[in-house]
C-alpha positions in Angstrom: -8.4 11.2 -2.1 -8.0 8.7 1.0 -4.0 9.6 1.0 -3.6 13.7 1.9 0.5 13.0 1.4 2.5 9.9 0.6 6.1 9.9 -0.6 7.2 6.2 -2.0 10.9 6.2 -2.0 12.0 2.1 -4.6 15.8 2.2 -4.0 18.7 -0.3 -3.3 16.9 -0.9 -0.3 12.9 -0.9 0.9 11.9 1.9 2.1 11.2 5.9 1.5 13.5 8.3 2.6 12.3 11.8 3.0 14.2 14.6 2.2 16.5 16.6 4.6 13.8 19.2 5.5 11.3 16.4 6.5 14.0 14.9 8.7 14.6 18.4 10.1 10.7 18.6 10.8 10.0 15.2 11.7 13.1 15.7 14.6 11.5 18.4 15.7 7.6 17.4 15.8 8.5 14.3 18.0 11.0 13.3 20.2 9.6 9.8 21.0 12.1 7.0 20.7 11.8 4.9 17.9 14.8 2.2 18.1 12.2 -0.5 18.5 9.8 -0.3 15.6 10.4 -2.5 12.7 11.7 -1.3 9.4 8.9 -3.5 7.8 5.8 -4.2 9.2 5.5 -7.8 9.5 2.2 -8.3 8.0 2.4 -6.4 4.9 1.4 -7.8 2.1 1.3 -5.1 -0.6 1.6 -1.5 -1.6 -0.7 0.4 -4.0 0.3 3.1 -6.5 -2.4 5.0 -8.3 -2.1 6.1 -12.1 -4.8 7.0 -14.3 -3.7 5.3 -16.8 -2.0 1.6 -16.4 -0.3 0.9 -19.8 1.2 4.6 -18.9 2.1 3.2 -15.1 3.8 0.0 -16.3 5.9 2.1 -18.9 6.9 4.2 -16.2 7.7 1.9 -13.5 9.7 0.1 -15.9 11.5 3.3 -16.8 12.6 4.3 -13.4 13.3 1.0 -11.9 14.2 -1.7 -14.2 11.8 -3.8 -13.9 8.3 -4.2 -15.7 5.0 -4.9 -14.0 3.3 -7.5 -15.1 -0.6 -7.4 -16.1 -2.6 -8.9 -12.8 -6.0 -8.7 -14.3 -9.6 -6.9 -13.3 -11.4 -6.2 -10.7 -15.1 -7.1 -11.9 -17.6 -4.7 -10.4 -15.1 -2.1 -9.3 -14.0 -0.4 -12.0 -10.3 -0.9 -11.8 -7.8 -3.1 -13.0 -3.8 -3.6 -12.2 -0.2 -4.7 -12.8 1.9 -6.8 -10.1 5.8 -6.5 -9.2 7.2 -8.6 -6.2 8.9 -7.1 -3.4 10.1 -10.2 -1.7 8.6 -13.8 -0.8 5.1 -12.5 0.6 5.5 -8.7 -0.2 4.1 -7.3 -3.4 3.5 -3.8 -5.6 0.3 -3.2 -7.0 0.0 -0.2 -10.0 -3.7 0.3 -9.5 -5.5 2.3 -12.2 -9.6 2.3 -13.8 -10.5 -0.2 -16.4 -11.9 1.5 -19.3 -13.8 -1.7 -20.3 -16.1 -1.8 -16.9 -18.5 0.9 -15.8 -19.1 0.0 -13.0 -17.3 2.0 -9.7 -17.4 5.4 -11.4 -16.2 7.2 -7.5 -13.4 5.4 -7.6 -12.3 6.0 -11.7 -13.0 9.4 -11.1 -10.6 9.1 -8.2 -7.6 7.2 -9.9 -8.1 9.6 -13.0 -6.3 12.5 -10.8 -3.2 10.6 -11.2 -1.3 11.5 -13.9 1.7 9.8 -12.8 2.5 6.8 -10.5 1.3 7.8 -6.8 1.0 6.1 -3.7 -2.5 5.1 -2.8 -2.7 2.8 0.1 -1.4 -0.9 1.5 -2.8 -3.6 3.5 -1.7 -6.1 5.5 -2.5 -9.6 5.6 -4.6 -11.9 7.9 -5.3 -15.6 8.3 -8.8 -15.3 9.8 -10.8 -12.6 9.0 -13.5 -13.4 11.2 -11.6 -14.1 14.7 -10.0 -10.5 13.6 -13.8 -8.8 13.6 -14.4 -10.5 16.8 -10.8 -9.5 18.1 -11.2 -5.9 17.1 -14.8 -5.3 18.2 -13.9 -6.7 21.4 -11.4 -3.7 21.7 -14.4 -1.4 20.5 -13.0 -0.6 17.2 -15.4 -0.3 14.5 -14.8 -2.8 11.1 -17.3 -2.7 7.8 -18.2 -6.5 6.2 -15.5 -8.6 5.3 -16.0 -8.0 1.3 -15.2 -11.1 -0.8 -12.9 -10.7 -3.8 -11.7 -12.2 -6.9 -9.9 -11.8 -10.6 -8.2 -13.7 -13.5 -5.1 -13.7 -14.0 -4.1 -13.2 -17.7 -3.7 -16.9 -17.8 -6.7 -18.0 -16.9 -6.1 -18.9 -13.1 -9.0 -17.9 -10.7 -7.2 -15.8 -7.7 -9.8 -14.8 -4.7 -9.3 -13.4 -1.5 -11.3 -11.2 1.5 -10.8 -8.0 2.9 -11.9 -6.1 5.7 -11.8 -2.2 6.4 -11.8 -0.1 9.5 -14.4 2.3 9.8 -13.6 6.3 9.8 -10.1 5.7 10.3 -8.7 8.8 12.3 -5.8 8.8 10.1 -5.5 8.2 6.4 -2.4 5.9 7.0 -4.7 2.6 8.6 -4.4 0.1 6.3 -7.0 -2.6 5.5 -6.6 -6.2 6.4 -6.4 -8.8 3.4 -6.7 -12.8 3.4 -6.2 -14.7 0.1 -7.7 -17.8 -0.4 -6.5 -21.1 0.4 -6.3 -22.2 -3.4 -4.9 -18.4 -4.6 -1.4 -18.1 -5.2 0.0 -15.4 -3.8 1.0 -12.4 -6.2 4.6 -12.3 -4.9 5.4 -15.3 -6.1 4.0 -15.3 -9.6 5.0 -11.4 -10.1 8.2 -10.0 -11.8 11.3 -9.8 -9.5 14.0 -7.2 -9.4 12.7 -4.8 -6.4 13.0 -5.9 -2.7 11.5 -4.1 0.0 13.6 -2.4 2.5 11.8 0.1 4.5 7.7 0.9 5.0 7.3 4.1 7.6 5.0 6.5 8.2 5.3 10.2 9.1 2.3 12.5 11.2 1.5 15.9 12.8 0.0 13.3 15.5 2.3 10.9 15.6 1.3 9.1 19.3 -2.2 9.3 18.0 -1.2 6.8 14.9 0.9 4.6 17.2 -2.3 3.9 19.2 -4.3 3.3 16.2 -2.0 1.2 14.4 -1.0 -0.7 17.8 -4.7 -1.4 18.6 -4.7 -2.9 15.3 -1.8 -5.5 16.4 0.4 -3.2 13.1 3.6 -2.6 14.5 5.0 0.1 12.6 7.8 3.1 12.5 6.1 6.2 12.8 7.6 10.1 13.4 6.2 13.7 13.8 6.3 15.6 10.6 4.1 18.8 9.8 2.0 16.8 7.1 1.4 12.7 6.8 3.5 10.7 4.2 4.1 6.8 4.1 8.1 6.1 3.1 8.8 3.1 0.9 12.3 2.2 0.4 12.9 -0.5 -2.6 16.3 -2.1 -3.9 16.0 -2.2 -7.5 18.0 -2.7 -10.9 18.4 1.6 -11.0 19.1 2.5 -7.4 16.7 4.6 -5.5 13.4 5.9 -7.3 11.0 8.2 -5.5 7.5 8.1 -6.7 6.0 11.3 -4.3 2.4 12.0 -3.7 1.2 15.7 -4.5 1.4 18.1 -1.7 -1.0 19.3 0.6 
């Protein structure tokens, strides 16, 4: 599992917040100022959630916040499929969970079937040029796989397709990977349900400095604290208030 602890807080306003005890801990872990970083990253695009099962993901999203995902399609070749919810103007939630129709990417059904409920998995940021990014981030020695093309239909018909790129043995399981749509794709936050906003995206780490570098090399500005294990906070305004969707400990 690429996330060892992620807590997902969807309330009246974006972003997770941990529980006293964390705040306690993460206080205490690291003393580092951080007035300056951003509630949101800028470049976010979207947030996964994991569920092994999506019909069972949307039902349950729909349960604790209001609002009800809408199928986004399948990933041909990978095994997975998903179901979209907007977050605001260029800010998306994606339920992620394994097609049953496609046998291909059996690593990562096998992964996705570990979550019985909805979990977050991941979240990616978006990019204009993948290519002058490669260039940009190998001139700074840090080490990217192939820009991997990508594609789905919507339920509707529409062709969406996009490119994303990955950093290689990412130090902490918090990097995100970098995503660019194309220049025909509607974005999925502006042809997803509505009803959430996002509020709040931070991160918590026993090496806190250590993920500011990372995530700084990437050009990610980002809030990040000391905590004894890592979680990534999202905060949501929706119809029901606050909902927490928390990753299994450990």
């Amino acid at each position: 599992m690429r996330r060892s602890c992620i807590t997902i807080l969807l309330a009246g306003l974006l972003g997770c917040s941990p529980g006293a005890s964390d705040a306690d801990s993460s206080a205490m872990a690291d003393s580092t100022p951080e007035t300056a970083a951003p509630a949101i990253p800028a470049s976010v695009d979207h947030v996964l959630l994991a569920v092994s099962d999506l019909q069972a993901g949307i039902d349950e999203f729909e349960r604790r916040t209001g609002v009800r995902a809408q199928i986004g399609g399948s990933h041909p070749g990978r095994g997975t499929r998903n179901a979209l919810v907007s977050l605001g103007d260029a800010v998306y939630l994606e339920i992620y969970a394994p097609n049953p129709s496609d046998s291909a990417g059996p690593r990562v059904a096998e992964e996705l079937a570990n979550y019985t409920t909805l979990t977050p998995y991941d979240w990616a940021v978006r990019n204009e040029d993948l290519d002058a990014l490669v260039d940009s981030l190998g001139a700074r020695n840090v080490r990217v796989g192939a820009i991997q093309p990508g594609s789905r239909l919507r339920p509707d018909g529409v062709r969406l397709e996009w490119r994303t790129l990955s950093v290689q043995d990412p130090s902490h399981p918090f990097v995100p990977f970098f995503i660019q749509w194309g220049a025909f794709s509607a974005h999925p936050a502006t042809t997803s349900p509505r009803g959430c906003t996002l509020r709040e995206l931070r991160f918590e780490d026993p090496e806190p400095d250590e993920l500011r570098r990372t995530l700084t090399l990437l050009d990610i500005a980002a809030s990040v604290s000391g905590g004894p294990q890592a979680k990534m906070h999202v905060r949501l305004e929706c119809p029901t208030g606050t909902v927490e969707f928390p990753s299994p400990q450990g």
